[in-house]
Backbone as CSV, one residue per row, in Angstrom:
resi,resn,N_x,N_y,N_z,CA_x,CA_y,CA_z,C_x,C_y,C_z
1,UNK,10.650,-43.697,24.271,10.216,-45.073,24.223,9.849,-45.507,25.634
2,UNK,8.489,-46.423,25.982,8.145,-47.067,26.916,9.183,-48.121,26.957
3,UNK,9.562,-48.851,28.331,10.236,-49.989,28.519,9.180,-50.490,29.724
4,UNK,8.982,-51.563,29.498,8.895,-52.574,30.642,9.694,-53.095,31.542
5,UNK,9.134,-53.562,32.301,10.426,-53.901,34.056,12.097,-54.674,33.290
6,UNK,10.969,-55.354,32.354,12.679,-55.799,31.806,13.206,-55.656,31.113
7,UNK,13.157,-54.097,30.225,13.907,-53.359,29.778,13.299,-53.424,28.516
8,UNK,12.151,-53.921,27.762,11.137,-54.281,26.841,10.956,-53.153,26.264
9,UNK,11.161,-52.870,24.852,10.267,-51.417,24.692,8.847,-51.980,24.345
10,UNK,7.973,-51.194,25.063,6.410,-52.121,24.914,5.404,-50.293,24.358
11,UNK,6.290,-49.099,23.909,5.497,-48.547,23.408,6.346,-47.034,23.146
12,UNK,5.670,-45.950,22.651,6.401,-44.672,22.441,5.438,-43.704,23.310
13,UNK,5.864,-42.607,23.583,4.885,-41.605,24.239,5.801,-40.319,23.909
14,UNK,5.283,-39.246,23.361,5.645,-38.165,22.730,5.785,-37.027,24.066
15,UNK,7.129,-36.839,23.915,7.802,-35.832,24.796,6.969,-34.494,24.869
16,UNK,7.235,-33.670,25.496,7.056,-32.294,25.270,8.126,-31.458,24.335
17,UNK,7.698,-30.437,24.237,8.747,-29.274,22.817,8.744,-28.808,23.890
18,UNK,10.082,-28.107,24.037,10.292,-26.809,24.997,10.269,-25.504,23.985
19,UNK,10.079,-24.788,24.149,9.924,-23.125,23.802,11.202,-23.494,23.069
20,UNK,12.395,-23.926,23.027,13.176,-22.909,22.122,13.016,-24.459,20.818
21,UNK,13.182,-25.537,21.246,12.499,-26.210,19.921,11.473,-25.818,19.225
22,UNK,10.285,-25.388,19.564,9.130,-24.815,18.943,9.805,-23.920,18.171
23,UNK,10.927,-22.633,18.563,11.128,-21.374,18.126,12.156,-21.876,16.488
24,UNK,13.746,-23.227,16.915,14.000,-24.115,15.956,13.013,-24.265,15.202
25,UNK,12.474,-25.047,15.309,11.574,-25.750,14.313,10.477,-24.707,13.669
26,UNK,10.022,-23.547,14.017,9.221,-22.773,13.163,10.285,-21.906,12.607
27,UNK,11.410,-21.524,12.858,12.083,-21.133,12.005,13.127,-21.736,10.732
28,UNK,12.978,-23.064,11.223,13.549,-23.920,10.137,12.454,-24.328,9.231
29,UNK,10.974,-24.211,9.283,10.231,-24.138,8.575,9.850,-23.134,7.379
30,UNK,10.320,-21.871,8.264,10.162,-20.445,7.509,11.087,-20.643,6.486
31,UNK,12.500,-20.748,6.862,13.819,-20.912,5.935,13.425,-22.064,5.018
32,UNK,12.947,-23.055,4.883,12.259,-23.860,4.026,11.286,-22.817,3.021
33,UNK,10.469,-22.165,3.732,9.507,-22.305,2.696,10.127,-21.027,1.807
34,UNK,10.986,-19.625,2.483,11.775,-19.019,2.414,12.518,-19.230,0.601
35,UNK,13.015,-19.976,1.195,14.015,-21.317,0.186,13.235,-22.101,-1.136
36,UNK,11.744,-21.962,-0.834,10.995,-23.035,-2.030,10.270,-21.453,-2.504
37,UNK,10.298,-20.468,-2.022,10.089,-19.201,-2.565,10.633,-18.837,-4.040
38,UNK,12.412,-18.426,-3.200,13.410,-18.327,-4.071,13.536,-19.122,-5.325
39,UNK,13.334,-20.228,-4.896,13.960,-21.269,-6.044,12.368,-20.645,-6.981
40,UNK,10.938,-20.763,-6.668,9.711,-20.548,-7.626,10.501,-19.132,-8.366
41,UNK,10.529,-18.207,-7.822,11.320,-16.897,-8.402,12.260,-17.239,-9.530
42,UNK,13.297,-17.855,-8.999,14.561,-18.077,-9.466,13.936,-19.067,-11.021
43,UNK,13.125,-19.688,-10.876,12.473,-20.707,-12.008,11.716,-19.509,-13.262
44,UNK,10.859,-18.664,-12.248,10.384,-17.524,-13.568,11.002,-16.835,-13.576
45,UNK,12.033,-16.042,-13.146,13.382,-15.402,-14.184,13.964,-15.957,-15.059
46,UNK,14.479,-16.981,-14.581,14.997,-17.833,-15.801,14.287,-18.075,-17.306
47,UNK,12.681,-18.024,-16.940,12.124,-18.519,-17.607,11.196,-17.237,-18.819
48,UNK,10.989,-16.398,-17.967,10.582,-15.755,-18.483,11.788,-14.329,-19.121
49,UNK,12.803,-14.241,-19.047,13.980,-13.628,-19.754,15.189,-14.255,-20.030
50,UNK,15.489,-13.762,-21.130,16.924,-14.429,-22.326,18.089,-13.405,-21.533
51,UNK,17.909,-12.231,-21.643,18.684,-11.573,-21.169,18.780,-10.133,-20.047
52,UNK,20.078,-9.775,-19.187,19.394,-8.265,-18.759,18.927,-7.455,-19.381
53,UNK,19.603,-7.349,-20.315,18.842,-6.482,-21.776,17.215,-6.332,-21.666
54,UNK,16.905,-7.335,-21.602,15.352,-7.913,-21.842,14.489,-7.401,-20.164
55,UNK,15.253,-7.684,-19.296,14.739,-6.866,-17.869,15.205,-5.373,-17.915
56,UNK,15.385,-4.940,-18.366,16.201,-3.320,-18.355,14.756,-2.887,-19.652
57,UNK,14.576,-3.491,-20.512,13.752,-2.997,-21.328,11.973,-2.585,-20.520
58,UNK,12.053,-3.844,-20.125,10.712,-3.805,-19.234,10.891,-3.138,-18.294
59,UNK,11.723,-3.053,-17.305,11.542,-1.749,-16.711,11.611,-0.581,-16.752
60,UNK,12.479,0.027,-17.999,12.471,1.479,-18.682,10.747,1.547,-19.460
61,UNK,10.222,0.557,-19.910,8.309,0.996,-20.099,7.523,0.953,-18.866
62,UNK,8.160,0.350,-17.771,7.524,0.637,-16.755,7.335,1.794,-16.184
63,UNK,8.837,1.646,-15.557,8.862,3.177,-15.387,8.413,4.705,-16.467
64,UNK,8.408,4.242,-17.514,8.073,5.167,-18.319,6.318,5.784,-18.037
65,UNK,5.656,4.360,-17.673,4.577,4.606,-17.597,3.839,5.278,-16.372
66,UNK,4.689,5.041,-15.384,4.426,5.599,-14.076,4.582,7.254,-14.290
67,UNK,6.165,7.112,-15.219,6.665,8.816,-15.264,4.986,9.525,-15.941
68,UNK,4.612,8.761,-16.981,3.548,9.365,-17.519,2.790,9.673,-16.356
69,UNK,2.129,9.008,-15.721,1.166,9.556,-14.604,1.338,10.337,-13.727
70,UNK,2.639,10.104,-13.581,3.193,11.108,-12.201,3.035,12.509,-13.228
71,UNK,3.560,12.991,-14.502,3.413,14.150,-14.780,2.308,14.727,-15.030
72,UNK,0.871,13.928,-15.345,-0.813,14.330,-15.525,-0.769,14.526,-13.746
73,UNK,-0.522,13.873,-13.075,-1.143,13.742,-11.488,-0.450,15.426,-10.959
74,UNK,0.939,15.240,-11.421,1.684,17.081,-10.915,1.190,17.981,-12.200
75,UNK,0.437,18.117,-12.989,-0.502,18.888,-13.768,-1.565,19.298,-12.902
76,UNK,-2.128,18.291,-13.069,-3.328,18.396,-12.183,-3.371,18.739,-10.907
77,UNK,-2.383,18.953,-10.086,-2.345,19.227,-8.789,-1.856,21.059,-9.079
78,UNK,-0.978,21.175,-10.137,-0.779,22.600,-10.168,-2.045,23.410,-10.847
79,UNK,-2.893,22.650,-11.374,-4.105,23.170,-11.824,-5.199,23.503,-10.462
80,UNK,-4.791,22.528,-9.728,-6.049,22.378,-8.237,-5.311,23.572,-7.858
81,UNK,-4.281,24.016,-7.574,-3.302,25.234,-6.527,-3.566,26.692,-7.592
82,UNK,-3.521,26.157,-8.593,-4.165,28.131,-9.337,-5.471,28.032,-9.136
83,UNK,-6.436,27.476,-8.512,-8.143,27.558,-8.675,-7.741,27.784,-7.333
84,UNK,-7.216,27.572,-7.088,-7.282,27.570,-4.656,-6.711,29.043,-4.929
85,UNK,-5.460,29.365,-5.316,-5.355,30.475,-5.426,-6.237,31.831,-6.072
86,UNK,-7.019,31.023,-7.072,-8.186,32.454,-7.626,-9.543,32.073,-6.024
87,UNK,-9.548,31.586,-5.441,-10.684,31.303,-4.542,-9.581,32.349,-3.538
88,UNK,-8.801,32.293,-2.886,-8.110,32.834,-1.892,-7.802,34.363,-2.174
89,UNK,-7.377,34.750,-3.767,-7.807,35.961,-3.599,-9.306,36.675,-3.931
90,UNK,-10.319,36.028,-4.254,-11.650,36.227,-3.712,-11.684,36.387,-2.734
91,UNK,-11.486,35.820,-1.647,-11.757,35.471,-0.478,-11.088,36.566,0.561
92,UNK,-10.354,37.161,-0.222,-9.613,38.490,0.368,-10.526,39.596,0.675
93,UNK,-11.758,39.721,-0.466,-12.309,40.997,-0.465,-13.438,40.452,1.073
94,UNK,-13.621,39.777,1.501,-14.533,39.073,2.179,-14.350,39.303,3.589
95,UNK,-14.780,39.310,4.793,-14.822,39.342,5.861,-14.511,37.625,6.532
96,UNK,-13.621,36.748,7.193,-12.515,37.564,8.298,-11.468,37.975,7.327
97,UNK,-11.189,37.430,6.192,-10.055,37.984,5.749,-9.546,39.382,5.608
98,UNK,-10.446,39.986,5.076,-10.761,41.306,4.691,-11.080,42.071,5.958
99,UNK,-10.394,42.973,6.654,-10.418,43.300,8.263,-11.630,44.754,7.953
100,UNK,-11.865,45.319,6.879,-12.641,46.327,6.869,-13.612,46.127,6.799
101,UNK,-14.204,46.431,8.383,-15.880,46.850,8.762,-16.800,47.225,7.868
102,UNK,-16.535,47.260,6.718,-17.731,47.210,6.031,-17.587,46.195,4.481
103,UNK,-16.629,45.186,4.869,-16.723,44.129,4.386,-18.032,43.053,4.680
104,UNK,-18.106,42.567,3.558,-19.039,41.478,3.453,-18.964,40.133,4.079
105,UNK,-19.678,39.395,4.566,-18.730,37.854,5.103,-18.623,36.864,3.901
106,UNK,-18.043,35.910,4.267,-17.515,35.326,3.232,-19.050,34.445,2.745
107,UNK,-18.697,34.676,1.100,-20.019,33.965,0.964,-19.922,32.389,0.607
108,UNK,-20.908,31.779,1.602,-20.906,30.053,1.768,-20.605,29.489,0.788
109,UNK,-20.751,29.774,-0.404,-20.598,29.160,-1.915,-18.827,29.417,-1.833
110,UNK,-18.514,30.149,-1.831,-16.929,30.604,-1.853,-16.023,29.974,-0.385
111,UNK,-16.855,29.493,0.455,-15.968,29.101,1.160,-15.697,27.542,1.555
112,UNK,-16.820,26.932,1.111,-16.891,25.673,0.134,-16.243,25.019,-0.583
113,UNK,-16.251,26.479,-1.627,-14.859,25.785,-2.613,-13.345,26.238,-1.913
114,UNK,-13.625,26.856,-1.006,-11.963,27.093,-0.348,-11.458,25.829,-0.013
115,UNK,-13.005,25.436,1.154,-12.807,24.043,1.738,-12.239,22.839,0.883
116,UNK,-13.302,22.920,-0.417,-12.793,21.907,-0.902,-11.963,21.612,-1.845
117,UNK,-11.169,22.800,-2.026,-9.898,22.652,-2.800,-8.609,22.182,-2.088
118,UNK,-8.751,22.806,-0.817,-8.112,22.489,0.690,-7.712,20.907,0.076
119,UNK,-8.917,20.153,0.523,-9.261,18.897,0.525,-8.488,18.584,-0.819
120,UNK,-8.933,18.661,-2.313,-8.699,17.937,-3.491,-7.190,18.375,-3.142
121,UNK,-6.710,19.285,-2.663,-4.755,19.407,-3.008,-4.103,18.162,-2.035
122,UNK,-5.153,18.350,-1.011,-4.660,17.246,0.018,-3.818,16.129,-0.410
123,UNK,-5.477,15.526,-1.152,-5.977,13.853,-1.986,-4.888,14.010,-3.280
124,UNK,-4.531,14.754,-3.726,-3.858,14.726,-5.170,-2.170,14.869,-4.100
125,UNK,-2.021,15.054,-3.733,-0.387,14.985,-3.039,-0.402,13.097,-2.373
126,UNK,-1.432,13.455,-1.695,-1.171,11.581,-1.392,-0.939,10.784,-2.227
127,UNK,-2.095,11.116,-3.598,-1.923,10.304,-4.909,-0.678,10.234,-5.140
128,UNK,-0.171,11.670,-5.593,1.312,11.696,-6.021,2.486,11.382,-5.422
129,UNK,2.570,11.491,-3.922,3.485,10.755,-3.366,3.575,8.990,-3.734
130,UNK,2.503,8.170,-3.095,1.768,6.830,-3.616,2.498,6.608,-4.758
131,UNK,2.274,7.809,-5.774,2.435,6.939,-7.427,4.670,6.866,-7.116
132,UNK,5.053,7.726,-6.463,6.540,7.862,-6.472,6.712,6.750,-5.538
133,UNK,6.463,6.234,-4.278,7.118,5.450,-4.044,6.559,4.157,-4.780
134,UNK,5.361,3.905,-5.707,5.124,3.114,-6.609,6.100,2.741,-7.596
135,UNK,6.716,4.073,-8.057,7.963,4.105,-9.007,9.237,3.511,-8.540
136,UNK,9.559,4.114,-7.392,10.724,3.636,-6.774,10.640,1.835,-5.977
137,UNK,9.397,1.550,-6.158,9.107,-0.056,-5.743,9.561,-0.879,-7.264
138,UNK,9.126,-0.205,-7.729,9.228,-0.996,-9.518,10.326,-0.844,-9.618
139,UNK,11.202,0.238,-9.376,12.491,0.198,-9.883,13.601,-0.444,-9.162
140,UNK,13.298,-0.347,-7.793,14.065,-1.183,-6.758,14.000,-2.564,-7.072
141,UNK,12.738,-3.473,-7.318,12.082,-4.219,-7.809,12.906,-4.920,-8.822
142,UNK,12.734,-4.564,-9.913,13.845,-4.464,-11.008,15.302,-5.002,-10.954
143,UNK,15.887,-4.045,-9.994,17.407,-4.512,-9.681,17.317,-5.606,-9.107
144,UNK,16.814,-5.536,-8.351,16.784,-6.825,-8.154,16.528,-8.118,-8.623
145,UNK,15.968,-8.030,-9.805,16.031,-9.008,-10.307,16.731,-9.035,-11.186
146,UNK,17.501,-8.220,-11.429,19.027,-8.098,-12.814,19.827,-8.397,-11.696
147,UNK,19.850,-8.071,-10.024,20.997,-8.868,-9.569,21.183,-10.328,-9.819
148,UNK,19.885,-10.675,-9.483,19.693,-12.379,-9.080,19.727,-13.182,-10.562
149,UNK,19.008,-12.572,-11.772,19.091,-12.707,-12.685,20.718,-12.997,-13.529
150,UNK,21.807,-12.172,-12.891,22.944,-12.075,-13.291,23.732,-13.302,-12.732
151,UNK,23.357,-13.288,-11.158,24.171,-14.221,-10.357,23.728,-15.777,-10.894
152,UNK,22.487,-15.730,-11.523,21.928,-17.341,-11.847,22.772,-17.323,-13.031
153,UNK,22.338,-16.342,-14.446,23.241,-17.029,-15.334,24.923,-16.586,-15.196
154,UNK,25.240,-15.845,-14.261,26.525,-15.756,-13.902,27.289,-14.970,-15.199
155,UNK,26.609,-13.885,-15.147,26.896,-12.751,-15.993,27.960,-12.280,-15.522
156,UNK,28.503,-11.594,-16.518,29.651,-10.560,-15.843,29.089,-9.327,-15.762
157,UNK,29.257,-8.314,-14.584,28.371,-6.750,-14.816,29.193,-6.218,-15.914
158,UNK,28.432,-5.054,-16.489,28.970,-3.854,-17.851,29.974,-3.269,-17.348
């Protein structure tokens, strides 16, 4: 507050924030919004399940569905590793592999597909890793919301 000579308040003038008020106050903001998070969460659990029962169900088709992919994706990757393997023993009779001087060099078509099986086993392991910690997000995921789910309606655990 402004004062005048005779002690008048005749106006306001806005202080400075020091660094650790700024650091207060944006973190008491975070914990707010933090807090109006939870509670939106806490409103569609409630709302959208009767019971754990009912979250345990949805996540056993979840997970079910992931399991499905993960086992076409490790099909398919053991299918890419027997074609790399019929290319690699081709690739035997061939020159550098093949150390005898009167071997042939490897022919460009065949080493192509060496290359690019190389490559597809690569891309199909990333996939398949990806889809597992996909699984383990959903399922982590999950508990967590049968914890919070439990603690709101104040379940007793099994």
């Amino acid at each position: 507050e402004v004062l005048n000579r005779q002690g008048v308040s005749v106006g306001q003038e806005q202080g400075t924030v020091t660094a650790a008020e700024a650091r207060a106050k944006a973190e008491a903001e975070k914990a707010a919004q933090e807090a109006q998070k939870q509670k939106l969460r806490d409103r569609v659990l409630l709302q959208t399940y009767q019971s754990v029962e009912e979250i345990e169900v949805l996540r056993d088709r979840r997970l079910e569905l992931v399991d499905a992919q993960l086992k076409i994706q490790e099909q398919s990757l053991a299918t890419l590793r027997a074609k790399r393997a019929q290319f690699l023993k081709q690739a035997a009779r061939f020159q550098p592999r093949n150390t005898d001087p009167k071997a042939q060099p490897l022919p460009e078509g065949l080493a192509l597909d060496l290359e690019r099986s190389a490559s597809d086993i690569g891309t199909q392991e990333q996939n398949l890793e990806k889809k597992r910690q996909e699984r383990e997000t959903i399922r982590s995921n999950f508990e967590a919301d049968i914890k919070r789910f439990k603690e709101l309606k104040a379940v007793v655990p099994r």
